[in-house]
C-alpha positions as CSV (number, residue, x, y, z in Angstrom):
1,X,-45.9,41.6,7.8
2,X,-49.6,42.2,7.7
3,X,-49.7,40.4,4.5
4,X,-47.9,37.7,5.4
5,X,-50.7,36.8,8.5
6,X,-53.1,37.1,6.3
7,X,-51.9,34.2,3.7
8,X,-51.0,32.5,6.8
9,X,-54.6,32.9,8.2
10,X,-55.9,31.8,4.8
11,X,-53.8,29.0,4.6
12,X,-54.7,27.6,8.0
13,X,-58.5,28.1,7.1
14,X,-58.2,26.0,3.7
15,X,-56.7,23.3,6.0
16,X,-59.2,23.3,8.4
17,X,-61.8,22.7,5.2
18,X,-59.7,20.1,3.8
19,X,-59.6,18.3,7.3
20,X,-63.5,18.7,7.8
21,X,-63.9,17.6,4.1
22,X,-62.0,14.4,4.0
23,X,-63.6,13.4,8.0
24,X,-66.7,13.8,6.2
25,X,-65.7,11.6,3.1
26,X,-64.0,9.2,5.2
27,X,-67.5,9.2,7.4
28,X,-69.8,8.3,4.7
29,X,-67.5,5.6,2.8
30,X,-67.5,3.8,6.5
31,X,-71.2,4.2,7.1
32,X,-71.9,2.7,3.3
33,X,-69.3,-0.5,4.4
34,X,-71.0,-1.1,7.3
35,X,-73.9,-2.2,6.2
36,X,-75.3,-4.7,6.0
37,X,-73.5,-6.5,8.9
38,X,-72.1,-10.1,8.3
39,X,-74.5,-11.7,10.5
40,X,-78.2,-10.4,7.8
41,X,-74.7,-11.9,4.7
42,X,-75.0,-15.4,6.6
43,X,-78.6,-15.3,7.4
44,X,-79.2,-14.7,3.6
45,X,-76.8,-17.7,2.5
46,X,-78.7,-20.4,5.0
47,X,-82.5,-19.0,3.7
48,X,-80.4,-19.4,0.5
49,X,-81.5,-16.1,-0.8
50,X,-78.0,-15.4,-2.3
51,X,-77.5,-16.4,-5.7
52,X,-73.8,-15.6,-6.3
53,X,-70.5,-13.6,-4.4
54,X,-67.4,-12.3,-5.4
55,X,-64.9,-12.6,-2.9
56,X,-61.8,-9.6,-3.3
57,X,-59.8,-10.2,0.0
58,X,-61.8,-9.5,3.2
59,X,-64.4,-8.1,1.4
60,X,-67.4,-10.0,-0.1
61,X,-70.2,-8.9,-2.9
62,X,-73.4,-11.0,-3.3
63,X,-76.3,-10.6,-5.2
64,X,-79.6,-12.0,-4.0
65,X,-82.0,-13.5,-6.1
66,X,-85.2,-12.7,-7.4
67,X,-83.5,-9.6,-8.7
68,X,-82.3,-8.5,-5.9
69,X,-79.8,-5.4,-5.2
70,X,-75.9,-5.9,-5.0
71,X,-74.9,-5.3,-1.6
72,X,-70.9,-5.1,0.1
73,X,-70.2,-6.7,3.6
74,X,-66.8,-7.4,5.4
75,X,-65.0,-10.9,6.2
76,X,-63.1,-11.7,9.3
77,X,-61.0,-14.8,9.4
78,X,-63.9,-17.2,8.8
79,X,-62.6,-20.4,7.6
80,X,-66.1,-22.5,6.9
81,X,-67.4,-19.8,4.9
82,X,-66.9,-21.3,1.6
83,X,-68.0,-24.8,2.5
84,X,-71.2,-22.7,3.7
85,X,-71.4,-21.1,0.3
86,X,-71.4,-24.4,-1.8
87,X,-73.6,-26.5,0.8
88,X,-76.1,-23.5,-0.3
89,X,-75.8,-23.3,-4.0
90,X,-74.4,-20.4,-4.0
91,X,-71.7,-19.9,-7.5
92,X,-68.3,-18.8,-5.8
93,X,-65.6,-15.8,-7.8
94,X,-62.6,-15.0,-6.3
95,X,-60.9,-11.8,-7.3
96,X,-57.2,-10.7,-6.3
97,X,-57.4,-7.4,-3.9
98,X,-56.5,-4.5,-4.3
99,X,-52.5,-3.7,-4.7
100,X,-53.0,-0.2,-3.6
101,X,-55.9,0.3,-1.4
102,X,-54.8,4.5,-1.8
103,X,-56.2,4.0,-5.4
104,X,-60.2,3.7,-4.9
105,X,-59.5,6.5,-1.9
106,X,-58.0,8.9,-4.2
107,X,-61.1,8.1,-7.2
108,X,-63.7,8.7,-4.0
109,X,-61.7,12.0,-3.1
110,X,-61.1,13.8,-6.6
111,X,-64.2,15.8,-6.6
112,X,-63.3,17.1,-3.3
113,X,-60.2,17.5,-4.7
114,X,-61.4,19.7,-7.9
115,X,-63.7,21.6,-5.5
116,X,-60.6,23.0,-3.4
117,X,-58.1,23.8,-6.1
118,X,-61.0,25.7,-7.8
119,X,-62.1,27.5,-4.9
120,X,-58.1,28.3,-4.1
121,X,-57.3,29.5,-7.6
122,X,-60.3,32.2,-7.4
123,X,-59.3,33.3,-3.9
124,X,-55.5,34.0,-4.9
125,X,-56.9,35.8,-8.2
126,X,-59.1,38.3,-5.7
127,X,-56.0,39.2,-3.2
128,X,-53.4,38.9,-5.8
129,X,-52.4,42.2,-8.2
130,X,-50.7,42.5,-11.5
131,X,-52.1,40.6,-14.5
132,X,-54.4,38.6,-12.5
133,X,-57.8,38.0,-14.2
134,X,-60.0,39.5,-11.2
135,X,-57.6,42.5,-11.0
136,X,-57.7,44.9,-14.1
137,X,-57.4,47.6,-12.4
138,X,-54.0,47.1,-11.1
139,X,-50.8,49.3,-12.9
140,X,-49.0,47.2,-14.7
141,X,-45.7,49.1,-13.7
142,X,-42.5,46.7,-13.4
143,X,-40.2,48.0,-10.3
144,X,-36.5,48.0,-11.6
145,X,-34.4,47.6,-8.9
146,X,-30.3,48.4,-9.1
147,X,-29.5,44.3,-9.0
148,X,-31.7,44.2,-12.3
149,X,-30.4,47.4,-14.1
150,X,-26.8,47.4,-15.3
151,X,-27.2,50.6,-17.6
152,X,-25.5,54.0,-16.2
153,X,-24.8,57.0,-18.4
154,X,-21.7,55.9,-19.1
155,X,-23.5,53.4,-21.9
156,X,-25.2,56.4,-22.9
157,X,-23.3,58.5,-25.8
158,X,-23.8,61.3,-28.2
159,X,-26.5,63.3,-26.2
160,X,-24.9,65.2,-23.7
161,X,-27.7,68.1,-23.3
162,X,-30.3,65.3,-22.6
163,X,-27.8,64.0,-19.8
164,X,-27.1,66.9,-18.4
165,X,-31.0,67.7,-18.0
166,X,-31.6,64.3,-16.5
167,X,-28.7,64.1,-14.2
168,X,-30.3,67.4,-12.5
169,X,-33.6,65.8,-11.8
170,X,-31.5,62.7,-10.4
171,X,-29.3,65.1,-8.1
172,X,-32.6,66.8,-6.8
173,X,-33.8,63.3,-5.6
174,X,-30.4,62.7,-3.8
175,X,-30.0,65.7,-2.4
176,X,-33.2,68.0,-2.3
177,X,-31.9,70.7,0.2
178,X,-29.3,71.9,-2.8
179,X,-32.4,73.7,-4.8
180,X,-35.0,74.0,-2.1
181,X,-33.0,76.7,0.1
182,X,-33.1,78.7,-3.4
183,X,-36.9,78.3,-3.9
184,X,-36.5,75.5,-6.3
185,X,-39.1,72.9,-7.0
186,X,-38.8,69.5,-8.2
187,X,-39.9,69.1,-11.8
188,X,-43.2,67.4,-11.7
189,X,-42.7,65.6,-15.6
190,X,-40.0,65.1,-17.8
191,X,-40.8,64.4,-21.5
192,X,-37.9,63.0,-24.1
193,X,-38.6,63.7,-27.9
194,X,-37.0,62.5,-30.1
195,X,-36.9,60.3,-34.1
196,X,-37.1,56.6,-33.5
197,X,-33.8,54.8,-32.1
198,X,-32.3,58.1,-30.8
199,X,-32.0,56.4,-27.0
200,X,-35.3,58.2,-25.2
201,X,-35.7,54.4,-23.6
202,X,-31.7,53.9,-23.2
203,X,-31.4,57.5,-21.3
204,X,-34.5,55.8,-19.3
205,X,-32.9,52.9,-18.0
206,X,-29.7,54.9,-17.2
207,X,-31.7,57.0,-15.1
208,X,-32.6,53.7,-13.4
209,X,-29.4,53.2,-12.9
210,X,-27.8,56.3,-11.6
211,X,-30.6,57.0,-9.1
212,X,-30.6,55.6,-6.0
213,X,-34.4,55.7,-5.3
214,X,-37.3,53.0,-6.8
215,X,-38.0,53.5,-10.5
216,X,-41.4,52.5,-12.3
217,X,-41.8,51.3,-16.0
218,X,-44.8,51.1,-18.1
219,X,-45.9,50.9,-21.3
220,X,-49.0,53.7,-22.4
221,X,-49.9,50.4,-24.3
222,X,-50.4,49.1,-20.5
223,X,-53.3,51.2,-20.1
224,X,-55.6,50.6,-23.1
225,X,-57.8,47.5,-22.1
226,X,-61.1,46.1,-23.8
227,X,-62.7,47.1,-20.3
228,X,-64.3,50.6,-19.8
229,X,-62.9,52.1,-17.0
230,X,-59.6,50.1,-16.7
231,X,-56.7,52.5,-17.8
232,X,-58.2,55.4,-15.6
233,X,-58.2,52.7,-12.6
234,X,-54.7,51.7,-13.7
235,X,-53.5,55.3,-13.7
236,X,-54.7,55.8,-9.9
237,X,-53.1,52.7,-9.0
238,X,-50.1,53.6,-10.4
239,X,-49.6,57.1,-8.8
240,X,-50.7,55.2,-5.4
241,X,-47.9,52.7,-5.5
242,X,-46.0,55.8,-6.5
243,X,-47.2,57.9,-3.4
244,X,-46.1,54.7,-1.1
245,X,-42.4,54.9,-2.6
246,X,-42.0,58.5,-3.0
247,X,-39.4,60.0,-4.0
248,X,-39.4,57.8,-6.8
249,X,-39.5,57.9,-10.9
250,X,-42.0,56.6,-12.9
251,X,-41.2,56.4,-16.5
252,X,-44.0,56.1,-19.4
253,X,-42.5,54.7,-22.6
254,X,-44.9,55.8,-25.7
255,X,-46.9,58.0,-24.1
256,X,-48.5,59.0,-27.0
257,X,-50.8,55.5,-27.0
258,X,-52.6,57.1,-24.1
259,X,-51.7,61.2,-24.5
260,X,-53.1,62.2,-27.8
261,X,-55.3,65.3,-28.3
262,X,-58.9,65.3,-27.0
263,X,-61.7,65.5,-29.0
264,X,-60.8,63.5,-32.5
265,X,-62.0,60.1,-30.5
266,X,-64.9,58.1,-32.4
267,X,-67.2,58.3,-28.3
268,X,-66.0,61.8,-27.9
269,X,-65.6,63.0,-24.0
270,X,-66.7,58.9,-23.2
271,X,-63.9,57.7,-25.1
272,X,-62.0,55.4,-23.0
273,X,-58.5,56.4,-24.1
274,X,-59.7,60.1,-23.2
275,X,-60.6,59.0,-19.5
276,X,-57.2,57.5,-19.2
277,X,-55.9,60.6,-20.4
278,X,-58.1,62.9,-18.0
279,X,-57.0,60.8,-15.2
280,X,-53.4,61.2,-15.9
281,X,-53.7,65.3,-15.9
282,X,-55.6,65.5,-13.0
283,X,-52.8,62.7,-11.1
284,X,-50.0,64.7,-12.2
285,X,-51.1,68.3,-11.1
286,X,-54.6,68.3,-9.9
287,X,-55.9,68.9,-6.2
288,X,-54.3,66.1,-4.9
289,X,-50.5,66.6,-5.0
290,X,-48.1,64.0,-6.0
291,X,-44.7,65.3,-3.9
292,X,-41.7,63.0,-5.2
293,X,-43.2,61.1,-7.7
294,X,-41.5,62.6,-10.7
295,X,-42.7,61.3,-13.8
296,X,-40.6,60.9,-16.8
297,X,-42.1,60.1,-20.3
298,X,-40.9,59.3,-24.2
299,X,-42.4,59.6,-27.5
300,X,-41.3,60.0,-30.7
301,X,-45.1,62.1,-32.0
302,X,-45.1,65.3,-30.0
303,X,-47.4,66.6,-32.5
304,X,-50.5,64.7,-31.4
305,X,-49.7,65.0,-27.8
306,X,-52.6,67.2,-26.0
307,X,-51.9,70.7,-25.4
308,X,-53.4,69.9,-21.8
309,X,-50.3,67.7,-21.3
310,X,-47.2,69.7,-22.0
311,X,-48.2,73.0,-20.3
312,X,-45.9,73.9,-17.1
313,X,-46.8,71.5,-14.0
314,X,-47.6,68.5,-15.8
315,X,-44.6,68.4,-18.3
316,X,-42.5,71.3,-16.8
317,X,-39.5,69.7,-19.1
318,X,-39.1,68.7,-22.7
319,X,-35.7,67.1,-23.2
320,X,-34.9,66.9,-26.8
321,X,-33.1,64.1,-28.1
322,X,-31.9,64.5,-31.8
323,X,-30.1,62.4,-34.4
324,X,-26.4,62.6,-32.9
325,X,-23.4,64.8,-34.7
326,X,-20.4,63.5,-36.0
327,X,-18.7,63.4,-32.7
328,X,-21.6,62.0,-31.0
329,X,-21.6,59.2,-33.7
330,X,-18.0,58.2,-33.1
331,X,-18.8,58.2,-29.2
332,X,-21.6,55.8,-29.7
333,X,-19.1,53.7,-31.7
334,X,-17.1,53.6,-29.1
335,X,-19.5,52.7,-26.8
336,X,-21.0,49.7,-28.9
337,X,-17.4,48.8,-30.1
338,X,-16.1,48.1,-26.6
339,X,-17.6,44.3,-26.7
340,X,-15.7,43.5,-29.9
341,X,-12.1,43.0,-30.5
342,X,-10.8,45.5,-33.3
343,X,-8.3,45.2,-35.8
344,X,-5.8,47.8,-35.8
345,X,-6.9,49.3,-39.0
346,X,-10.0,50.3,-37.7
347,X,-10.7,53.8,-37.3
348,X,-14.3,55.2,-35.7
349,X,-13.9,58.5,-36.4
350,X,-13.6,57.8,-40.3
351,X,-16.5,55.7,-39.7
352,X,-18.9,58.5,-38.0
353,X,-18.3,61.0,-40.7
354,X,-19.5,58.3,-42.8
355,X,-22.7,57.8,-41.4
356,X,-24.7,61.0,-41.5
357,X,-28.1,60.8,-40.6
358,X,-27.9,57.9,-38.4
359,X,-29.5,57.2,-35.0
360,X,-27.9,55.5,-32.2
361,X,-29.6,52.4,-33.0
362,X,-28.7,52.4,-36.4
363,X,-25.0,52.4,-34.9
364,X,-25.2,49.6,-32.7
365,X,-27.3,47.8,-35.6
366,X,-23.4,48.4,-38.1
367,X,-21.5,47.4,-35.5
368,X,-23.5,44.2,-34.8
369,X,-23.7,43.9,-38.3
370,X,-20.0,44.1,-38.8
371,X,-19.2,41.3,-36.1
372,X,-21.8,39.1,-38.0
373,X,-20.1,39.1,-41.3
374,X,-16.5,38.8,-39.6
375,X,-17.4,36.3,-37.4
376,X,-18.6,34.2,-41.1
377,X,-15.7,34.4,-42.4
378,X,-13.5,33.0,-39.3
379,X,-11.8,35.8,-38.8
380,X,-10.6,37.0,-35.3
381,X,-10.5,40.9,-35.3
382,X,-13.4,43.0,-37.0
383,X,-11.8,45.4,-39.5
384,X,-12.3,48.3,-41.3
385,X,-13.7,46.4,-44.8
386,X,-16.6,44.5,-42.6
387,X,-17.5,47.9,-41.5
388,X,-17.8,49.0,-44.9
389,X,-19.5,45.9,-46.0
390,X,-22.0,46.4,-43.0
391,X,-22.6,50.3,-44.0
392,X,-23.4,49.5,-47.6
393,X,-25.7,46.3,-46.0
394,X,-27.5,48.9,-43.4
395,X,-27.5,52.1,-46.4
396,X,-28.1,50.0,-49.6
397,X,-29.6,46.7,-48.3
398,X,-28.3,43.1,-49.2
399,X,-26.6,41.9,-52.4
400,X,-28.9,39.8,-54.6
401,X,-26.2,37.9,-57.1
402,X,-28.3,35.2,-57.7
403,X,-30.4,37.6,-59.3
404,X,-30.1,36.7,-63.0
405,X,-30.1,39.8,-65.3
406,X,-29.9,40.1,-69.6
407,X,-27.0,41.5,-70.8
408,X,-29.3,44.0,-72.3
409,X,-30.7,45.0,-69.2
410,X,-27.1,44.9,-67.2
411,X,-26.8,47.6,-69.8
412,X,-29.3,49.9,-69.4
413,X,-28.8,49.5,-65.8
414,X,-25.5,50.9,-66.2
415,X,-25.6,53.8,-68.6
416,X,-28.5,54.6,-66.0
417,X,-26.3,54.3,-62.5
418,X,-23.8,56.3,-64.7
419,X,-25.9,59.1,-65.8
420,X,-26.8,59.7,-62.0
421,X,-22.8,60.2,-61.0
422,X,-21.3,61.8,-63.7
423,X,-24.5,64.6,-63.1
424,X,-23.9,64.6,-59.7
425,X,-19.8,64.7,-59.8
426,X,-20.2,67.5,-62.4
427,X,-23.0,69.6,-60.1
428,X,-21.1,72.2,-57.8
429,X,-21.7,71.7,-54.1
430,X,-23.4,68.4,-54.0
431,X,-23.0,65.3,-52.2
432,X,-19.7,63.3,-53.3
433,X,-20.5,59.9,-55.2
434,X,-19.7,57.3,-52.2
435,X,-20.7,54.5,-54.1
436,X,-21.9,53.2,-57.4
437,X,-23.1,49.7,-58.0
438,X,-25.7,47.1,-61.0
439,X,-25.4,44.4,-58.4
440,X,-28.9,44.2,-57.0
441,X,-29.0,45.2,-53.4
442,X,-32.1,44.9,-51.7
443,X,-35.3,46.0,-54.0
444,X,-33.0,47.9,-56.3
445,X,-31.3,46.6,-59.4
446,X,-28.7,49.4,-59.0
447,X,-27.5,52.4,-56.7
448,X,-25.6,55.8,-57.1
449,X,-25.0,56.5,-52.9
450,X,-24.0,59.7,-52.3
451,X,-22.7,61.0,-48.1
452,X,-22.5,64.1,-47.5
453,X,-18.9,65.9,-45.5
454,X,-20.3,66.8,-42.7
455,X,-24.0,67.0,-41.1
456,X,-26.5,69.3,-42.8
457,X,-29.8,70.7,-41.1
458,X,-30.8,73.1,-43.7
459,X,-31.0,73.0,-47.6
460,X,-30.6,76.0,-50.0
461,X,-32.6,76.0,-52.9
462,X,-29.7,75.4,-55.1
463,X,-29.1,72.6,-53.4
464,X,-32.2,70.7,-53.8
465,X,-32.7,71.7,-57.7
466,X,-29.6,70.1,-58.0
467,X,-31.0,67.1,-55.7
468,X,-33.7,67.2,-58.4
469,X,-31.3,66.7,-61.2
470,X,-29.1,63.8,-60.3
471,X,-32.4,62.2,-59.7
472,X,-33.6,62.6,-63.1
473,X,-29.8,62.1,-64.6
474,X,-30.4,58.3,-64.8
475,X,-33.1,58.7,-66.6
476,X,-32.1,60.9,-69.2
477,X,-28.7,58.7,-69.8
478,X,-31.2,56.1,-70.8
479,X,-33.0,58.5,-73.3
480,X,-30.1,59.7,-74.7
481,X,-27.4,56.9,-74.6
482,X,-29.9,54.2,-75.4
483,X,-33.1,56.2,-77.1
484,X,-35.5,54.3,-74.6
485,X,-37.4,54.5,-71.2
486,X,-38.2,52.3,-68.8
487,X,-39.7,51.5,-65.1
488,X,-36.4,51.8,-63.6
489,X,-36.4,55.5,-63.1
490,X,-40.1,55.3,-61.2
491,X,-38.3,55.9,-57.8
492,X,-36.4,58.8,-59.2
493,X,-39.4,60.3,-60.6
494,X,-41.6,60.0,-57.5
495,X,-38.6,61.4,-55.0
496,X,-38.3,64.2,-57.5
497,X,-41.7,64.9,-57.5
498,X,-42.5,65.3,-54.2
499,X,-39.2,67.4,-53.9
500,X,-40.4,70.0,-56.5
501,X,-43.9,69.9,-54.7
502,X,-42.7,70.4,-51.1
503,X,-40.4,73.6,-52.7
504,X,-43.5,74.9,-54.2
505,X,-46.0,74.4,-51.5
506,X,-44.2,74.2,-48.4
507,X,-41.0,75.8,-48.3
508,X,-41.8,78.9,-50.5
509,X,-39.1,78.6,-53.5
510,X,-41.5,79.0,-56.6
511,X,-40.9,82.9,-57.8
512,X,-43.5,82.4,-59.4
513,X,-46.0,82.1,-56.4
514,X,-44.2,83.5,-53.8
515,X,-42.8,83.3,-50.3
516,X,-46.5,81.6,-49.6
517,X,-47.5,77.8,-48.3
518,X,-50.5,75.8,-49.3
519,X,-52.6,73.2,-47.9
520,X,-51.8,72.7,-44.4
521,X,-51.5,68.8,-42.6
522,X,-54.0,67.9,-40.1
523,X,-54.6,64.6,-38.7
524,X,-58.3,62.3,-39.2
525,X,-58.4,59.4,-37.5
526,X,-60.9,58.1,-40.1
527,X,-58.4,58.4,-43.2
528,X,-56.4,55.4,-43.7
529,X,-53.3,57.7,-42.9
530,X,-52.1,60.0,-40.2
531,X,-52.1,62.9,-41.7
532,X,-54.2,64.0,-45.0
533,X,-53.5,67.3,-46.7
534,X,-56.9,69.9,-47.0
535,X,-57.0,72.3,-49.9
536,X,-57.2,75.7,-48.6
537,X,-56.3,77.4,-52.0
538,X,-58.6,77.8,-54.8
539,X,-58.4,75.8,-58.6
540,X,-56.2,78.4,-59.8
541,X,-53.9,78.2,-57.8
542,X,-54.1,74.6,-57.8
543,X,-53.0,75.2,-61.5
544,X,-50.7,77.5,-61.0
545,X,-48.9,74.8,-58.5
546,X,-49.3,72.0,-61.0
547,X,-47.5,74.5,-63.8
548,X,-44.4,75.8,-61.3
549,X,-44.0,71.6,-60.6
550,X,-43.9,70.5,-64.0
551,X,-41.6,74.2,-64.7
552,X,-38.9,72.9,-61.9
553,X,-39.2,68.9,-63.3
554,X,-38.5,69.9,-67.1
555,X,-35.7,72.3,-66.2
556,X,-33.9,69.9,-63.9
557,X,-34.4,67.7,-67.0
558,X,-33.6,70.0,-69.8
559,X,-30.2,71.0,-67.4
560,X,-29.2,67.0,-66.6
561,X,-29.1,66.3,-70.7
562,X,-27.3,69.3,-71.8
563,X,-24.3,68.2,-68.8
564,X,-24.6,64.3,-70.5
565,X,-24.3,65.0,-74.1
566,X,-20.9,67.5,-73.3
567,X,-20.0,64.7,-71.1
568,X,-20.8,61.5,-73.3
569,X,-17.3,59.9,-73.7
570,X,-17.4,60.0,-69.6
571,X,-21.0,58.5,-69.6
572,X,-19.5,55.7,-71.9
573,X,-16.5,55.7,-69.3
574,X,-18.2,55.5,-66.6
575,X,-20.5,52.5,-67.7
576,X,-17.9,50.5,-69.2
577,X,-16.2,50.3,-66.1
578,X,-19.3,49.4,-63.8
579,X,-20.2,46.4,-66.9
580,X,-16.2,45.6,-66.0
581,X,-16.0,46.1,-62.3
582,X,-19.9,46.0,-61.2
583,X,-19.1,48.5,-58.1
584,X,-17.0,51.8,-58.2
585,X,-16.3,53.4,-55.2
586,X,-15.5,57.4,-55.1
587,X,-12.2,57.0,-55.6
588,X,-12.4,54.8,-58.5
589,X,-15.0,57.3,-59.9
590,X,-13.0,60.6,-59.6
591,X,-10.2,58.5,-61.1
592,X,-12.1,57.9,-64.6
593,X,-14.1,61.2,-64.7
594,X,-10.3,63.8,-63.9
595,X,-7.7,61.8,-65.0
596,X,-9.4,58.9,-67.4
597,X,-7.1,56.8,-66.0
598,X,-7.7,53.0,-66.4
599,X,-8.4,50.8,-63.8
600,X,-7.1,48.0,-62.8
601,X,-8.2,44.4,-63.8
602,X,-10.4,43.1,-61.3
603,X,-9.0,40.8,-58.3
604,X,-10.4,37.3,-58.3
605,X,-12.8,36.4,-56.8
């Protein structure tokens, strides 16, 4: 209510000026009409010292002579003026008046008119908050209320640990006395980590919705201004509004704009970014204490965070939220699924083992995906092929058959595709072949797509020397099939690469050098990347690493052309029938490789 008097006070106080300006106005115009009187305009017409007027309805301007000055006077009903006027020489113009005498009072008032609105916009930019210009300072935090949030955790799937750690710190808001009679205190921070498009801002907004108390969002972005000094002030202002709707959440999306580690800034301890940070620590547990303002924050780089940050009191929580599991996948399908109508044939849970790996957004991206190329071809339910169409779309990217290829080069490209699935089909305890297509899809001209049975989070070394060898099988096809090399395998060779590298220097799987790891990553701001690797071993071991590499790369090799040349009437199989078909699925593959039955002639198109 306080504020409300005051604009009202304000407002009455610009109408007083407006009042007081326009009497003024009105003042002077009358004064300048007034004279000179009639009686000095018909003095001068008898001394005949007027040489010419222009009469505009009751208003009359004459110029005297001998240079003299243009002067205004007003007529009553005087009906021998003009006969005066041309008994003494004067030249006689008559102009129509005015249609809207408003007009020359609105030209007259529009400096006055300029002054106010400018003086009025400046004073609402020094009272008002938010993105006004005179009020940097001022959070940037949007309050969601429940009207404007329709997200609970029931839109929320596949991450029920995160849930269950969230709902806790939404019960102790409701009901406080539950954990307080035990010695319990509230969590003071909350931090969600988490890959990209696992849900960290999802969860965020369900939390909006579930809790029944006021709930902040910002941006880290928010803080970082060109003005020194601004993302501390916005930080205090933030934790104030806070304070004044305690208990209440205030959630921090990409906190890592604003969080990172101290001390790699260009200004050092003057770096703005660092002040904004400093602020934050002391605001969340420093002298002052914050009771009910809980704050809940999301990043995706927890590595660059500052130790300062995620110690007990400030972050007393870190909520992990992973890629989900197969069962998670097909509840996020169902979720996402629940606004399109669904064939009968469709079945989720065939789609989630399908779809290792993804996230949640990369879900709701295959089942948007799946509606969209449906809903092209008129069709009224979604089925079980558009999925598949919209997987192979998200996994292998976009069919290019416009793309114009030799039949030379259709060639290579499918003795190639082929060397890379009959190597993997023949390898024990790899991936099965999902997939094998020449059309060009996306930046590739082909694509052997292999998905795995279930979920893996850890890789034996057998496993990823055979990785190594499928990747190099479509290479060697070429050199043995066709006696040539070319640029297609540079992908192949570069994933392989770094594979061998990473089992030499990282994960210790070179016999040769032991169970040790070299180099180590740390982050400069002034590379061009985020992380550069430093050289903490010495040049011979920088051979020996270089040796062990090549020793894995030319065995993988050496292995994948003794499996094609025992194979090489399924090699020619195989790449007969992708010339023939284009795309094999795994079906069609295991077909031609165990039984060498024929295929069928391809449907129309």
């Amino acid at each position: 209510m306080n504020q409300v008097y005051k604009n009202l006070a304000l407002w009455m106080v610009i109408g007083l000026i407006v009042i007081l300006l326009f009497t003024v106005f009105q003042g002077t115009q009358q004064s300048g009409l007034e004279q000179p009187n009639f009686s000095e305009f018909l003095k001068a017409v008898e001394q005949r010292h007027v040489e010419s007027v222009v009469i505009r309805g009751n208003f009359v301007t004459y110029n005297l002579k001998d240079g003299g000055q243009t002067q205004k006077t007003y007529v009553v009903d005087y009906p021998d003026l003009i006969k005066m006027l041309r008994d003494n020489d004067v030249r006689i113009a008559v102009r129509p008046p005015d249609s809207n005498p408003w007009y020359a009072m609105f030209l007259q008032s529009v400096p006055m008119l300029l002054f106010i609105g400018v003086w009025i916009f400046f004073m609402r930019q020094m009272q008002g908050g938010g993105a006004k210009a005179l009020s940097f300072g001022k959070a940037r935090a949007r309050l969601i209320s429940e009207k404007q949030n329709k997200v609970t955790f029931q839109d929320v799937a596949g991450v029920d640990e995160a849930k269950e750690e969230l709902r806790e710190i939404i019960e102790f808001l409701k009901d406080p006395q539950r954990f307080q009679k035990l010695g319990g205190k509230i969590p003071k921070g909350v931090l969600l980590v988490g890959p990209p498009g696992t849900g960290k801002t999802l969860l965020a907004k369900a939390i909006a919705g579930e809790a029944n108390v006021p709930f902040f969002s910002i941006s880290g972005s928010d803080f970082v201004e060109m003005f020194v000094g601004v993302g501390a002030s916005r930080v205090r202002d933030l934790f104030e509004q806070g304070k004044k709707h305690a208990p209440c959440i205030i959630f921090m999306d990409e906190i890592d704009a604003v969080g990172r580690h101290r001390g790699a800034g260009l200004g050092g301890g003057h770096d703005e970014r660092e002040q904004t940070l400093n602020q934050l620590l002391v605001e969340m547990d420093g002298f002052e204490t914050n009771d009910g303002v809980i704050l809940i924050a999301a990043t995706n780089r927890p590595d660059v965070l500052d130790p300062a940050l995620l110690r007990p009191g400030r972050f007393d929580r870190q909520v992990v939220v992973p890629r989900p599991d197969v069962k998670g996948r097909e509840e996020i399908l169902r979720v996402h699924a629940r606004r399109i109508p669904l064939a009968p044939n469709v079945e989720l849970k065939v789609l989630a083992r399908g779809t290792p790996g993804f996230s949640g957004a990369d879900l709701a991206n295959l089942v948007n995906e799946s509606a969209l190329l449906a809903a092209r071809q008129n069709k009224k339910f979604v089925e079980m092929g558009d999925f598949e169409d919209a997987k192979d779309k998200v996994l292998m990217g976009v069919e290019r058959r416009s793309m114009i290829i030799s039949d030379s080069e259709k060639r290579t490209i499918a003795y190639h595709e082929a060397g890379h699935t009959l190597v993997a089909d023949f390898l024990p305890g790899t991936d099965p072949v999902h997939k094998v297509t020449i059309i060009p899809r996306g930046r590739a001209l082909g694509l052997t797509q292999q998905l795995p049975l279930d979920d893996k989070y850890n890789y034996s070394k057998d496993y990823l020397i055979n990785r190594i060898t499928i990747l190099l099988g479509g290479r060697t096809a070429e050199e043995v099939v066709l006696n040539q090399l070319t640029t297609g395998a540079g992908d192949d060779l570069e994933k392989a690469t770094e594979m061998a590298r990473k089992m030499v220097c990282e994960w210790g799987m070179s016999e040769k050098l032991g169970p040790l790891t070299f180099g180590k990553n740390e982050e400069h701001i002034f590379l061009g990347r985020e992380f550069a690797r430093q050289k903490d071993y010495s040049e011979e071991t920088a051979l020996q690493i270089d040796v062990e590499i090549k020793r894995i790369i030319g065995d993988c090799a050496s292995r994948a052309r003794q499996i094609l040349e025992e194979n090489l009437e399924k090699l020619h199989a195989l790449a007969r029938a992708l010339l023939e078909r284009e795309s094999l699925d795994g079906e069609e593959v295991s077909r031609i490789l165990r039984a060498g039955t024929p295929l069928s002639a391809p449907a129309p198109a």
